[in-house]
C-alpha atoms as an extended CHARMM CRD file, in Angstrom:
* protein
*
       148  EXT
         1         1  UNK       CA            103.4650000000       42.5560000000      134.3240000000  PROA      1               0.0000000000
         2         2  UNK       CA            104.5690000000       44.5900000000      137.4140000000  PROA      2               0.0000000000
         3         3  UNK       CA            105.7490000000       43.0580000000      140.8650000000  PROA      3               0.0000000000
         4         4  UNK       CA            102.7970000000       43.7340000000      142.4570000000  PROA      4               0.0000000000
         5         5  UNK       CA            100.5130000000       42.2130000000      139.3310000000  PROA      5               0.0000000000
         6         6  UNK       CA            103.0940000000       38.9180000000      139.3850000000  PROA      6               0.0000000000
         7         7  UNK       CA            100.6370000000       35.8490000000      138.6200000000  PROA      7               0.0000000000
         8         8  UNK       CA            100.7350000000       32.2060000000      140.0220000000  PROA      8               0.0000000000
         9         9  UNK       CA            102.4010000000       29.9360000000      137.2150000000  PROA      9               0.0000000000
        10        10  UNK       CA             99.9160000000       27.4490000000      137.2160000000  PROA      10              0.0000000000
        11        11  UNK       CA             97.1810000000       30.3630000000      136.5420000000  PROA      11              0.0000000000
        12        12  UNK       CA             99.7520000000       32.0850000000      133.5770000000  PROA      12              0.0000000000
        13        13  UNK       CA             99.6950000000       28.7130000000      132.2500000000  PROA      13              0.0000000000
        14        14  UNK       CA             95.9850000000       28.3390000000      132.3670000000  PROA      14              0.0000000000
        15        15  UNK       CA             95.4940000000       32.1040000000      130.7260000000  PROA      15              0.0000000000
        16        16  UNK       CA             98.0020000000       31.4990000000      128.0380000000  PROA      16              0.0000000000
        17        17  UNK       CA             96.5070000000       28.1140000000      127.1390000000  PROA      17              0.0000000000
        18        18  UNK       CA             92.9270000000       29.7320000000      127.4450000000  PROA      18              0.0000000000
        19        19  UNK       CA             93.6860000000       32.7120000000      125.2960000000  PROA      19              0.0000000000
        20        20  UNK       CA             95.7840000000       30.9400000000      122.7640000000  PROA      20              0.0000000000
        21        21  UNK       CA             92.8030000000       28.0590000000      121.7150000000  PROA      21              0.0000000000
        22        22  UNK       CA             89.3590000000       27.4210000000      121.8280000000  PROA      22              0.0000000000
        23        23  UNK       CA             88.7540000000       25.9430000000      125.2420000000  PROA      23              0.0000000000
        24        24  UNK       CA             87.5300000000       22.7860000000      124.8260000000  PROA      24              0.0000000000
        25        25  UNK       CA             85.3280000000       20.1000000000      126.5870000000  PROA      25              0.0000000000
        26        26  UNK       CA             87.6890000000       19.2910000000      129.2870000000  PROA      26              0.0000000000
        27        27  UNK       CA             88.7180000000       22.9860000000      129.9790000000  PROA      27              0.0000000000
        28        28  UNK       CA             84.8140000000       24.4920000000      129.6340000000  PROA      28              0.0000000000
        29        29  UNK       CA             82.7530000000       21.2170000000      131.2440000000  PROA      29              0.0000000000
        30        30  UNK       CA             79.3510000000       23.7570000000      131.8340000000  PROA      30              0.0000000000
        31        31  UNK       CA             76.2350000000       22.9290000000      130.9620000000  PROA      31              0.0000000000
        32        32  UNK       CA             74.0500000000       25.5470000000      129.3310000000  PROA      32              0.0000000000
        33        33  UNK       CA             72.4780000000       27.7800000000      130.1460000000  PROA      33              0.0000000000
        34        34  UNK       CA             75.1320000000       30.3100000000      130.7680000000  PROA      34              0.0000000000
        35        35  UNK       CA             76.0830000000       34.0610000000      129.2440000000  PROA      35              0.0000000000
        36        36  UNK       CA             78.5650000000       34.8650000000      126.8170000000  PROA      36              0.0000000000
        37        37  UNK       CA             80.1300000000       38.2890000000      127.3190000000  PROA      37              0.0000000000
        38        38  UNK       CA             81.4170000000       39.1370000000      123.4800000000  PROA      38              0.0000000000
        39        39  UNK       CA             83.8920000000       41.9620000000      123.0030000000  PROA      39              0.0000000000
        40        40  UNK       CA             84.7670000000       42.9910000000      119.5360000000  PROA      40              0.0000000000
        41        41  UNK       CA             87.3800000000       45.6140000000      119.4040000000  PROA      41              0.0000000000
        42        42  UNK       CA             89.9240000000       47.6150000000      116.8460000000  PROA      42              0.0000000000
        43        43  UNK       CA             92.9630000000       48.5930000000      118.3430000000  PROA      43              0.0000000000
        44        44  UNK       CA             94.7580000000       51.6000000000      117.7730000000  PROA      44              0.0000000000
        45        45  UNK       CA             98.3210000000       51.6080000000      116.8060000000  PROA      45              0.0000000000
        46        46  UNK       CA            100.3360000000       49.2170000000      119.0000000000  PROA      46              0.0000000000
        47        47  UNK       CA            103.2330000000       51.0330000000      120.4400000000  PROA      47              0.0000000000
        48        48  UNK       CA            105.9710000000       48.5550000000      122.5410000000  PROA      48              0.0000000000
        49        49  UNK       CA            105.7100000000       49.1030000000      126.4610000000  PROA      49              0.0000000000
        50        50  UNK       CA            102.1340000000       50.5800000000      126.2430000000  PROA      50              0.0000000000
        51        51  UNK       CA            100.7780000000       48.3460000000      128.4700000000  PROA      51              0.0000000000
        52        52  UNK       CA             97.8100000000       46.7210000000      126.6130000000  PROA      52              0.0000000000
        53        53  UNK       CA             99.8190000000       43.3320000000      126.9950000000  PROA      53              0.0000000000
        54        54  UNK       CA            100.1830000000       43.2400000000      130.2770000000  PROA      54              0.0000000000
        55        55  UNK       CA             96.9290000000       44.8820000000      131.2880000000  PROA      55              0.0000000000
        56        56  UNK       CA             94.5620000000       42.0900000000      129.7220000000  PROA      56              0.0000000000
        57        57  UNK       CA             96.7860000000       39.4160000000      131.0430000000  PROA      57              0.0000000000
        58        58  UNK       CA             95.9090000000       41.3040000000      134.5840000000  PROA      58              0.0000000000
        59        59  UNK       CA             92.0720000000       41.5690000000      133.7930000000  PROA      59              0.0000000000
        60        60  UNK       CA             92.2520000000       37.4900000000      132.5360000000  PROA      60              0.0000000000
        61        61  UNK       CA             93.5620000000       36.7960000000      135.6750000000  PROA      61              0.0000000000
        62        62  UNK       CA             91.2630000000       39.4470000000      138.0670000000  PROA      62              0.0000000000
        63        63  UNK       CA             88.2770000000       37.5990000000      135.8920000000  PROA      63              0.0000000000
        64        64  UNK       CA             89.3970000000       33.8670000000      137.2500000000  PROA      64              0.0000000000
        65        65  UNK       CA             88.6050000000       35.0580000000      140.7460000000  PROA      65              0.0000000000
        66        66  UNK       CA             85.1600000000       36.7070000000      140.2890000000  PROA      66              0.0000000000
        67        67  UNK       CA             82.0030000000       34.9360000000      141.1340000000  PROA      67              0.0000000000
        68        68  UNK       CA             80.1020000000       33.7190000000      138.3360000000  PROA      68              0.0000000000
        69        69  UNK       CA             83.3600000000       33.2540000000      135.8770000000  PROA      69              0.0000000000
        70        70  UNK       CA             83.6300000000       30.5110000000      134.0390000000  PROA      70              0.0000000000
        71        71  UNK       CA             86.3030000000       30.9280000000      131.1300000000  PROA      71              0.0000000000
        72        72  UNK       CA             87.6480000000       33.0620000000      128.3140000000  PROA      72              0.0000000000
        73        73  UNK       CA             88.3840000000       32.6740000000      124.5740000000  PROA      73              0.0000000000
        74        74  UNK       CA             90.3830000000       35.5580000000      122.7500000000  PROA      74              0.0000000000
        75        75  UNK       CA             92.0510000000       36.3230000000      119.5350000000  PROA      75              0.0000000000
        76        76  UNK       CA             93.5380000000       39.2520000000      117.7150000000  PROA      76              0.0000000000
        77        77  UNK       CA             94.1540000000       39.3400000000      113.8430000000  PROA      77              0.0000000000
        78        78  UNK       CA             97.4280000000       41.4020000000      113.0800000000  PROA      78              0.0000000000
        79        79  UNK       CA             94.8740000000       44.2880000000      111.6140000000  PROA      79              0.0000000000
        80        80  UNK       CA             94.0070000000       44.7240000000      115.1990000000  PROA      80              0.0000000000
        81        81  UNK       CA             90.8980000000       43.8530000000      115.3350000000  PROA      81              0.0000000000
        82        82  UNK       CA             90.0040000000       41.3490000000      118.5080000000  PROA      82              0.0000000000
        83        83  UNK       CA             87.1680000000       39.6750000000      119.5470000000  PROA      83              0.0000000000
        84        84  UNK       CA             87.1910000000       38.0620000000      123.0030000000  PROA      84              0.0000000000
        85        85  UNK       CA             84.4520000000       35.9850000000      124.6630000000  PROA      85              0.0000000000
        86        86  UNK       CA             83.9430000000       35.7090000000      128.0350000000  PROA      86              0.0000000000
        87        87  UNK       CA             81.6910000000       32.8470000000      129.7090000000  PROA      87              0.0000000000
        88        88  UNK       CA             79.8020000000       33.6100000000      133.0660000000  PROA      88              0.0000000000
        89        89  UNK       CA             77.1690000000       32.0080000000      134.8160000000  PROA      89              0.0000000000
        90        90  UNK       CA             74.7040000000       34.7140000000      135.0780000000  PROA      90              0.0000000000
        91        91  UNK       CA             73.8830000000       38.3700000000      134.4080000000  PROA      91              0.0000000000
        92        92  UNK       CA             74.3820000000       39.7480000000      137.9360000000  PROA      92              0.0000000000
        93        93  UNK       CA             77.6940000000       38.2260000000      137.8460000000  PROA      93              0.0000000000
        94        94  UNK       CA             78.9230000000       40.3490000000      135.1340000000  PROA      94              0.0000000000
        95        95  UNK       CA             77.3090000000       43.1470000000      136.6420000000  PROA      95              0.0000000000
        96        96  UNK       CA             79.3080000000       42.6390000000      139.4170000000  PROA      96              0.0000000000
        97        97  UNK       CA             82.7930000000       42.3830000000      137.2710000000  PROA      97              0.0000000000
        98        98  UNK       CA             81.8440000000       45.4610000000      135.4700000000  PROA      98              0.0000000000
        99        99  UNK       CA             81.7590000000       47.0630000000      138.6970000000  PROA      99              0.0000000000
       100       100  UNK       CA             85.3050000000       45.7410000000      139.6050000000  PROA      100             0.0000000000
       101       101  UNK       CA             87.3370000000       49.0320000000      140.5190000000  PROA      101             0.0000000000
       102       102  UNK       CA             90.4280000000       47.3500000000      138.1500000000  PROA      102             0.0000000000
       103       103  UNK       CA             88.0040000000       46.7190000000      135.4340000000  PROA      103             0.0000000000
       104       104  UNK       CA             86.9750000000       50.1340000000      135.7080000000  PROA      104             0.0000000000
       105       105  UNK       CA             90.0820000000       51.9540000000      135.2450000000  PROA      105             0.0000000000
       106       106  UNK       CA             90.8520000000       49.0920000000      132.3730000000  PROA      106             0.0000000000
       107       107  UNK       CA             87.8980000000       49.8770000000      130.6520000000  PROA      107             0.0000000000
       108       108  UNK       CA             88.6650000000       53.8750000000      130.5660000000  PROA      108             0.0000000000
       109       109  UNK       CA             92.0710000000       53.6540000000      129.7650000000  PROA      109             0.0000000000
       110       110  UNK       CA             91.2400000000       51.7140000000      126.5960000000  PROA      110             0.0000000000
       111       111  UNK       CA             89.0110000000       54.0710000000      125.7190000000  PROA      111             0.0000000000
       112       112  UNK       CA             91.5830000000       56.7800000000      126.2040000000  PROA      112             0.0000000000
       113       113  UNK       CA             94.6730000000       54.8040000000      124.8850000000  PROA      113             0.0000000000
       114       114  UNK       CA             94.3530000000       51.3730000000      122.8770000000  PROA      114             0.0000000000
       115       115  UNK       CA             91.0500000000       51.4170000000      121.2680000000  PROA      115             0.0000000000
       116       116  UNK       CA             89.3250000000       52.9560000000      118.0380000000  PROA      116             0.0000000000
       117       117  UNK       CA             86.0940000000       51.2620000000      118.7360000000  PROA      117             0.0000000000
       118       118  UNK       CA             84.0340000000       48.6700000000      120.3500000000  PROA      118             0.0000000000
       119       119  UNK       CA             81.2380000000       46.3630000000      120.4020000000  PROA      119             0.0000000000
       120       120  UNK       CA             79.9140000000       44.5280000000      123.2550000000  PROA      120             0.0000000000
       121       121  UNK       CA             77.2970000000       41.9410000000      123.2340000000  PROA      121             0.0000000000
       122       122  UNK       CA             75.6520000000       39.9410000000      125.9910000000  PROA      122             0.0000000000
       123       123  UNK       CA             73.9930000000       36.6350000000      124.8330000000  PROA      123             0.0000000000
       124       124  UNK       CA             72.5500000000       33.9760000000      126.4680000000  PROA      124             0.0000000000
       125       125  UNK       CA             74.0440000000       30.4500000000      125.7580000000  PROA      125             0.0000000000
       126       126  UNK       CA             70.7460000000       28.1850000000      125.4990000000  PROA      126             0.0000000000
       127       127  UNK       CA             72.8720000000       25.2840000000      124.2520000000  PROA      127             0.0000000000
       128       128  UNK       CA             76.7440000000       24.4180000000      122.9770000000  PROA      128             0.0000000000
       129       129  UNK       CA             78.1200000000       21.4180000000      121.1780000000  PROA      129             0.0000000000
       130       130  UNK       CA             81.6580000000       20.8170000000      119.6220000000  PROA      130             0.0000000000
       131       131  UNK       CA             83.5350000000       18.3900000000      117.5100000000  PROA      131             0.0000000000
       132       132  UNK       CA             87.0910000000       17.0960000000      117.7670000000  PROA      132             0.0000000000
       133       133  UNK       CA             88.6640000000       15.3180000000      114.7520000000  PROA      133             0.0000000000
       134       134  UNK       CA             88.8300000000       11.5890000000      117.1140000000  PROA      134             0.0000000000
       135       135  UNK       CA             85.0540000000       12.2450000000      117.3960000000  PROA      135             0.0000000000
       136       136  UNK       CA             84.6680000000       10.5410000000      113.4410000000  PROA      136             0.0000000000
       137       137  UNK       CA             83.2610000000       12.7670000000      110.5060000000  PROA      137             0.0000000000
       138       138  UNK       CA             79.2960000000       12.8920000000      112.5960000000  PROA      138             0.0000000000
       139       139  UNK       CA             77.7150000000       15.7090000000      112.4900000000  PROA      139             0.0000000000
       140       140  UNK       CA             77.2340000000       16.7180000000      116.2820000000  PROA      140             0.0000000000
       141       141  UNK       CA             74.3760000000       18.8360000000      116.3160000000  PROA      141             0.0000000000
       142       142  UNK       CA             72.3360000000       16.3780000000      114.2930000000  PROA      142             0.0000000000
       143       143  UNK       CA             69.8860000000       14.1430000000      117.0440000000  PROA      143             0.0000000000
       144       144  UNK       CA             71.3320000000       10.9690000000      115.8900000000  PROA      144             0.0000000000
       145       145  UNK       CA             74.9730000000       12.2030000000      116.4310000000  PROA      145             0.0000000000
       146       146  UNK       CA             74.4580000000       13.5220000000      119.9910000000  PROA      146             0.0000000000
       147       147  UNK       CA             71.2370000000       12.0820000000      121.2680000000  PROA      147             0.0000000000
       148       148  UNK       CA             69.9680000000       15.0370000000      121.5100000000  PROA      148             0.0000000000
């Protein structure tokens, strides 16, 4: 990342741990209902110092300041295909990121440079449960599990 793109550590921290796991119930504490941005992408080849890496790191950490953000979840298989989610509270918030002047110039250089396709998908979370091992073998979407 250049100079002028140098993040805070604590938020670097926060991106790597975002993007490198699930985000669990202490990182993602929202209740429902909320939108889920989904990005499904194929990446052309990767060539060293092209400036994907450091250019999704950026828009990660443009993204934590925007209204209406609430978290992200990415992963890329070494095929290059990549699917990253991104949580916000409600539509005209991620009308207003797409209108971000950074994200703009993100989105077209991608286009130009780093991807061979993509899929994006808006969806509206109506409800969310998860399950960590210390929760026992319960199933937690059944009523008696979660109360619901």
């Amino acid at each position: 990342m250049s100079a002028d793109h140098a993040l805070d550590p604590a938020i670097a921290d926060s991106i790597a741990r975002t993007i490198a796991s699930p985000l669990g119930r202490a990182e993602f504490p929202h209740e429902p209902p909320y939108y889920a941005v989904i990005f499904c992408s194929q990446r052309t080849e990767e060539t060293p110092g092209d400036g994907y890496g450091d250019t999704a790191d950026r828009m990660v950490a443009l993204a934590v300041g925007q209204p209406g953000y609430l978290g992200v979840e990415s992963a890329r298989g070494a095929d290059g295909l990549g699917i990253t989610v991104s949580y916000w509270r409600g539509l005209e918030d991620i009308r207003a990121w797409r209108a971000v002047t950074e994200h703009v110039a993100a989105r077209d250089q991608g286009r130009r440079d780093w991807y061979r396709h993509y899929e994006l998908r808006i969806a509206k979370v109506e409800r969310h449960y998860g399950w960590e091992r210390a929760d026992g073998p319960a199933d937690p979407a059944h009523p008696s599990a979660t109360g619901a």
